[in-house]
C-alpha positions as CSV (number, residue, x, y, z in Angstrom):
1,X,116.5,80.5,121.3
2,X,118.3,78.9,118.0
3,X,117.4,80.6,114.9
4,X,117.3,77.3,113.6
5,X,115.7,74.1,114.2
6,X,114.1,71.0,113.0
7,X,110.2,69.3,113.3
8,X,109.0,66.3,111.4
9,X,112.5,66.6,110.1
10,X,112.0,69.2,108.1
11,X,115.1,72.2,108.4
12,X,113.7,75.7,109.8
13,X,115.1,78.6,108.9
14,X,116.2,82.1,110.1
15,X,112.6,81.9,112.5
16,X,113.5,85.4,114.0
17,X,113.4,87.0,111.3
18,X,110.0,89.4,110.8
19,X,107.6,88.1,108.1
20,X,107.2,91.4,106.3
21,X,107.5,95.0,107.5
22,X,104.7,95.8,110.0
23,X,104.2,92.3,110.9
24,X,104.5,92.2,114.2
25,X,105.0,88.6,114.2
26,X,108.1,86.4,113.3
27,X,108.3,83.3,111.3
28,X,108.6,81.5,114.4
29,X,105.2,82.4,115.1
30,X,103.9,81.4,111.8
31,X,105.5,77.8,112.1
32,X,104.5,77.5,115.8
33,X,100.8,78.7,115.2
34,X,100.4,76.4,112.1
35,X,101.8,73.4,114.1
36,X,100.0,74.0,117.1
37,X,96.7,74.4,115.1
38,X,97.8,71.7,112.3
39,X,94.9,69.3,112.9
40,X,92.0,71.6,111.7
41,X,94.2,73.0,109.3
42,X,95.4,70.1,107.7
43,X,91.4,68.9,107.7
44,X,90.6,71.6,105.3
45,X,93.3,71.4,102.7
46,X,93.5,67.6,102.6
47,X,93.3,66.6,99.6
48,X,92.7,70.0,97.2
49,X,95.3,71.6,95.3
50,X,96.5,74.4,96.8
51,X,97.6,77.7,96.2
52,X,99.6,79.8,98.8
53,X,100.5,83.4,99.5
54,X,104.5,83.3,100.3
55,X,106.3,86.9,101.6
56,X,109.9,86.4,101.1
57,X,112.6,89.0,102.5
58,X,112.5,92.6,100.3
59,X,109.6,91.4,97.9
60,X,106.2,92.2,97.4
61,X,103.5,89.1,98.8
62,X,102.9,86.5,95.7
63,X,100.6,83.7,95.2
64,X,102.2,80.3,94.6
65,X,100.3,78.0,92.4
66,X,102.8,75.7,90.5
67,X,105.0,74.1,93.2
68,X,108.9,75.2,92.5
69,X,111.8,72.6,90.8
70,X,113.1,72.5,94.5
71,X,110.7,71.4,96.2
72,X,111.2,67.8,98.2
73,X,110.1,64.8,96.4
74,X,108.0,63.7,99.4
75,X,105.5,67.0,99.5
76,X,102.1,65.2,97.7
77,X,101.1,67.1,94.1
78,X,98.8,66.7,91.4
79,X,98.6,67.6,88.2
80,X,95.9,70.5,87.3
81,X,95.7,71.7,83.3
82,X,95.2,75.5,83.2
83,X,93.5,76.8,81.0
84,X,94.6,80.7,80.6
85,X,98.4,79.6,80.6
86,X,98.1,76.1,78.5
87,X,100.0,74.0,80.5
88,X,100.1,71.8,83.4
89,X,100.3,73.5,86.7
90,X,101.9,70.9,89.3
91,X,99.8,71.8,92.4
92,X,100.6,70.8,96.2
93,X,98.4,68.8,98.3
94,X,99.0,69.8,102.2
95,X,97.8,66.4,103.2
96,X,100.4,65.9,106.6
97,X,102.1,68.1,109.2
98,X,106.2,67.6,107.5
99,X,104.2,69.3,104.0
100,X,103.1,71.8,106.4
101,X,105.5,72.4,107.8
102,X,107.9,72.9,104.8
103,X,105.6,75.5,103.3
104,X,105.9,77.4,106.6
105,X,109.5,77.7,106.4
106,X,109.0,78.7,102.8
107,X,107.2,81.8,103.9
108,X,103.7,80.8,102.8
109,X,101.3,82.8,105.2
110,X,98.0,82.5,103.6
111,X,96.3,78.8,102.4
112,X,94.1,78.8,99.0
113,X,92.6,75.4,98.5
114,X,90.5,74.7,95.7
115,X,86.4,73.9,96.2
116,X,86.6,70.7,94.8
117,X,88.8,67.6,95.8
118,X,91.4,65.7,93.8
119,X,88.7,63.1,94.0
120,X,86.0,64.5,92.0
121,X,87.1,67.8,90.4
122,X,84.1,68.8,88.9
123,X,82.0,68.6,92.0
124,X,82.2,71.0,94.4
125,X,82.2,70.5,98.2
126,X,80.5,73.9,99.3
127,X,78.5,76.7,97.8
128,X,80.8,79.9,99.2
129,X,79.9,83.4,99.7
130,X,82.4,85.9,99.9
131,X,81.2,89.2,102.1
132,X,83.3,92.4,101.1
133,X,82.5,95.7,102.6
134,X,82.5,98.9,101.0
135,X,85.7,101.2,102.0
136,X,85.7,102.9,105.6
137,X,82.7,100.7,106.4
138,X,82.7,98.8,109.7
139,X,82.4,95.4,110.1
140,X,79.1,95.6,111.7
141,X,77.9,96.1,108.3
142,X,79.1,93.0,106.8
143,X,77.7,90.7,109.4
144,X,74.1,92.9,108.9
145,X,74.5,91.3,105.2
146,X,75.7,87.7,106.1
147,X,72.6,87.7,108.2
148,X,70.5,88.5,104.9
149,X,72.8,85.7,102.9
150,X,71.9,83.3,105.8
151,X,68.1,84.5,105.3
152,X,68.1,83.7,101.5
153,X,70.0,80.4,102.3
154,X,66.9,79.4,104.6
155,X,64.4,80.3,102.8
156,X,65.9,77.5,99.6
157,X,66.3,75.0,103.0
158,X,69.8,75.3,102.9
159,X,72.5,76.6,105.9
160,X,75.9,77.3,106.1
161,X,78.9,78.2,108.4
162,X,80.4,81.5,108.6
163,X,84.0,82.4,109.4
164,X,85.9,85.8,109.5
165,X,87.8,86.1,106.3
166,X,91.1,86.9,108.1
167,X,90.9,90.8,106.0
168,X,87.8,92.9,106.5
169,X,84.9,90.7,105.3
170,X,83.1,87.2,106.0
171,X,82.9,83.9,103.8
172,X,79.7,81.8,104.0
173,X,79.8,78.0,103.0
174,X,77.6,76.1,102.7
175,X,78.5,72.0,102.6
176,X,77.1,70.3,99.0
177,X,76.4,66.7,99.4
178,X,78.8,66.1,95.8
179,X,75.8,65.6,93.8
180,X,75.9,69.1,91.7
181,X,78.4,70.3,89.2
182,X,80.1,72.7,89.3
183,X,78.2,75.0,86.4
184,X,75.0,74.4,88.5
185,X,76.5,75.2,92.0
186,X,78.1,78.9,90.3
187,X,73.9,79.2,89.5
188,X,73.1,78.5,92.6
189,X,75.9,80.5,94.1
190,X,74.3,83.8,92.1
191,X,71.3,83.3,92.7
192,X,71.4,83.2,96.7
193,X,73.3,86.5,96.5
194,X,70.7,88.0,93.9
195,X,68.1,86.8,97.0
196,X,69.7,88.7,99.4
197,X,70.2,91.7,97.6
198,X,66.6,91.8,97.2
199,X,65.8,91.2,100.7
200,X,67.8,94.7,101.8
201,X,69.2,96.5,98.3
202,X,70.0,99.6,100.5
203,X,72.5,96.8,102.3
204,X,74.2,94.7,99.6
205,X,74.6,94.5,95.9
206,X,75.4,92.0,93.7
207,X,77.4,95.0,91.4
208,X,80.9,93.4,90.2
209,X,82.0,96.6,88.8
210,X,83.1,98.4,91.7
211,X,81.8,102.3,91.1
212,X,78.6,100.4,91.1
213,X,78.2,99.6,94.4
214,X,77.8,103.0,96.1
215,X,78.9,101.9,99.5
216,X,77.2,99.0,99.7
217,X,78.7,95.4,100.8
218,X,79.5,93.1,98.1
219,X,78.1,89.9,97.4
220,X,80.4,87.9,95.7
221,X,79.4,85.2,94.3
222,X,82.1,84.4,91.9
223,X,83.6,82.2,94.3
224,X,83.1,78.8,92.4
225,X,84.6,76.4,89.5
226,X,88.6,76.7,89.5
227,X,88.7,79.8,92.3
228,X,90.4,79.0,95.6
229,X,89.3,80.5,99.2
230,X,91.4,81.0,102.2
231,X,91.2,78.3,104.3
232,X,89.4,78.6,107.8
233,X,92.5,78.9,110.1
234,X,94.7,80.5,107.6
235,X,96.6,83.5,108.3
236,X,96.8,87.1,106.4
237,X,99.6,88.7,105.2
238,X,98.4,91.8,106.9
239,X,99.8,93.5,110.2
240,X,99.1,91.7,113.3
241,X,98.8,88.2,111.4
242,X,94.9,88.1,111.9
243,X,93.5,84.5,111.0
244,X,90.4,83.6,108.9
245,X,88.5,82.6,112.1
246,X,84.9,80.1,112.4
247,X,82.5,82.4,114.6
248,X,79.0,80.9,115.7
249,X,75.8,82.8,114.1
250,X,74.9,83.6,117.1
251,X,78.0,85.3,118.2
252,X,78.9,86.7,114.5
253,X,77.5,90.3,116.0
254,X,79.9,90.6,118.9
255,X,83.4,89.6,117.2
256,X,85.9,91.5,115.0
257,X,88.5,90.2,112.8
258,X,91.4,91.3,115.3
259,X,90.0,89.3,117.7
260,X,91.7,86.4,116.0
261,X,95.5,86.4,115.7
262,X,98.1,83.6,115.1
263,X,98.9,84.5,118.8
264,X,95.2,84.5,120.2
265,X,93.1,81.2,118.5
266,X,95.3,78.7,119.5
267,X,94.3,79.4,123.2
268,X,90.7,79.9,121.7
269,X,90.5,76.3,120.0
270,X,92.2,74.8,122.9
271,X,92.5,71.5,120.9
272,X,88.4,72.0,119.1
273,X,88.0,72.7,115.4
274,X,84.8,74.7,115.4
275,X,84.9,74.9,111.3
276,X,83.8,71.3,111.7
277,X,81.5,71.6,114.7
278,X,79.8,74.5,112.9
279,X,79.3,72.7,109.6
280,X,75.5,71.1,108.4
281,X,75.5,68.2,107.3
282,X,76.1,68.2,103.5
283,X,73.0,69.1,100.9
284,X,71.7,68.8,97.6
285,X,71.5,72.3,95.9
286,X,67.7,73.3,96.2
287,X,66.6,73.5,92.4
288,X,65.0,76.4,92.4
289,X,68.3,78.4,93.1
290,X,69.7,76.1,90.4
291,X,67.1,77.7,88.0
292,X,67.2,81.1,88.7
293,X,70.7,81.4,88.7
294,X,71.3,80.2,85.1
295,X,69.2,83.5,84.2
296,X,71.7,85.5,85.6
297,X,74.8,86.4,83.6
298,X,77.7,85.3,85.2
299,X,79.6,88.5,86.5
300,X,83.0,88.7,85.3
301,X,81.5,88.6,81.7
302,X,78.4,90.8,82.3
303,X,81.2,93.0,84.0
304,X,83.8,92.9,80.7
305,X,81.4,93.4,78.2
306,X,79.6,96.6,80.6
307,X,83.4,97.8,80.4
308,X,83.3,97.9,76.8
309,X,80.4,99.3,76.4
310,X,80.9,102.2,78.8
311,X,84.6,103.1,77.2
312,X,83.1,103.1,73.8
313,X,80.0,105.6,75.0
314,X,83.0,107.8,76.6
315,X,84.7,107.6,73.3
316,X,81.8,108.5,71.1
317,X,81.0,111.4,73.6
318,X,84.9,113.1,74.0
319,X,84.6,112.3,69.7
């Protein structure tokens, strides 16, 4: 088979070349799992600028925000100010199979959009819920907490989907119906996972300092505003080339993340896309989670100023 070839006309390169040591898979099987799967795919990056994870030959994996000078005049892009660098970061928008296609042979593995659309950038789509377990846990124990998440979610008359996160944990969204911002929907966000810490704390914690959490699963809820998600359908850059994969709620308990590959979940959608079949409809944020989560601090600070305050005790006690 050629190492070379062209789709969509787009040129692909060396495509029998590993990805990245311990791969097990080629980039041949990254452009042929993210074209035979490019439907769903391209249904959940549509339209949100995008950030990627490329692995080139010899180097260390990188995320890819700010498209490079090379890239062909015909890939779709917008304009996004950021705010920690002061300058205009000229984002992709993975809106059509040749765009896909082009950042598969540039050796982008994993797909970050944003939670918000070009459209309306200061209104979410989906509340998200990002499940990690503690280290040597099983994942048995992160679907016992998604369970608790889904709980806290019902009890505020709200549902989500779940998917596997491709790694070791689970991501929970839930679809917004565009009406809350996006201060209100990182509220809400805390406030569900305060809910289900409280319904099992032995379980999960909402501690973003990680010596904190004592073996527990994390709830993070910082997933909102600017932050990106891997995309349902996206591959890892980890051995094997799992997938983050949509799994009912009522068969969360019997899968594992291996179970989905770039070689196994074409066969398993068979030509479906059960991110969309497994969606609610869209929802207005239920006020009460809106409340409650504005009287939480919001982690990362809480987190920085803790830091602080912990190396300055240390200092005053080795003083």
């Amino acid at each position: 088979m050629a190492d070379k070839e062209e789709r969509a006309g787009v040129p692909l390169t060396n495509l029998d070349q590993e990805l990245f040591p311990g791969a097990g898979a080629t980039k041949r099987d990254l452009v042929d799992y993210l074209d035979a799967v490019r439907d769903p795919v391209l249904a959940v990056l549509r339209d949100r600028p995008l950030s990627v994870i490329r692995v080139l030959r010899g180097q260390d994996k990188f995320m890819q925000k700010n498209l490079p000078k090379y890239t062909p005049e015909w890939v779709p892009r917008t304009a996004v100010w950021a705010e920690a660098s002061h300058r205009e970061v000229q984002y992709a928008l993975c809106n059509d199979r040749r765009t896909l296609l082009w950042f598969a042979n540039q050796r982008a593995v994993e797909y970050h959009p944003t939670l918000m659309t070009v459209a309306d950038r200061d209104r979410p789509t989906h509340l998200i819920m990002d499940l990690d377990p503690p280290e040597g846990a099983g994942f048995d124990v992160v679907v016992r907490a998604a369970h608790l998440v889904r709980r806290a979610l019902a009890d505020a008359g709200m549902a989500g989907a779940v998917k596997t996160s491709g790694s070791k944990g689970v991501h929970i969204f839930v679809p917004l119906d565009g009406s809350a911002a996006t201060v209100d929907v990182a509220a809400a966000t805390r406030a569900v996972a305060a809910r289900a810490e409280r319904l099992d704390p032995e379980l999960a914690t909402t501690a973003f300092i990680r010596e904190d959490r004592h073996g527990k699963v994390f709830l993070d809820a910082t997933r909102s505003g600017g932050a990106s998600v891997v995309a349902a359908y996206s591959p890892r850059v980890r051995p094997g080339l799992p997938v983050s994969f949509p799994v009912g709620w009522d068969v969360l308990d019997d899968v594992t993340p291996a179970d989905f590959t770039v070689r196994t979940a074409p066969e398993l959608l068979n030509g479906s896309d059960p991110w969309a079949a497994h969606m609610p409809q869209p929802q207005p944020l239920d006020p009460g989670l809106v409340a409650e989560g504005h009287t939480i601090p919001v982690a990362r600070v809480a987190a920085m100023h803790e830091g602080k305050r912990r190396a300055r005790a240390k200092r005053e006690v080795e003083g």
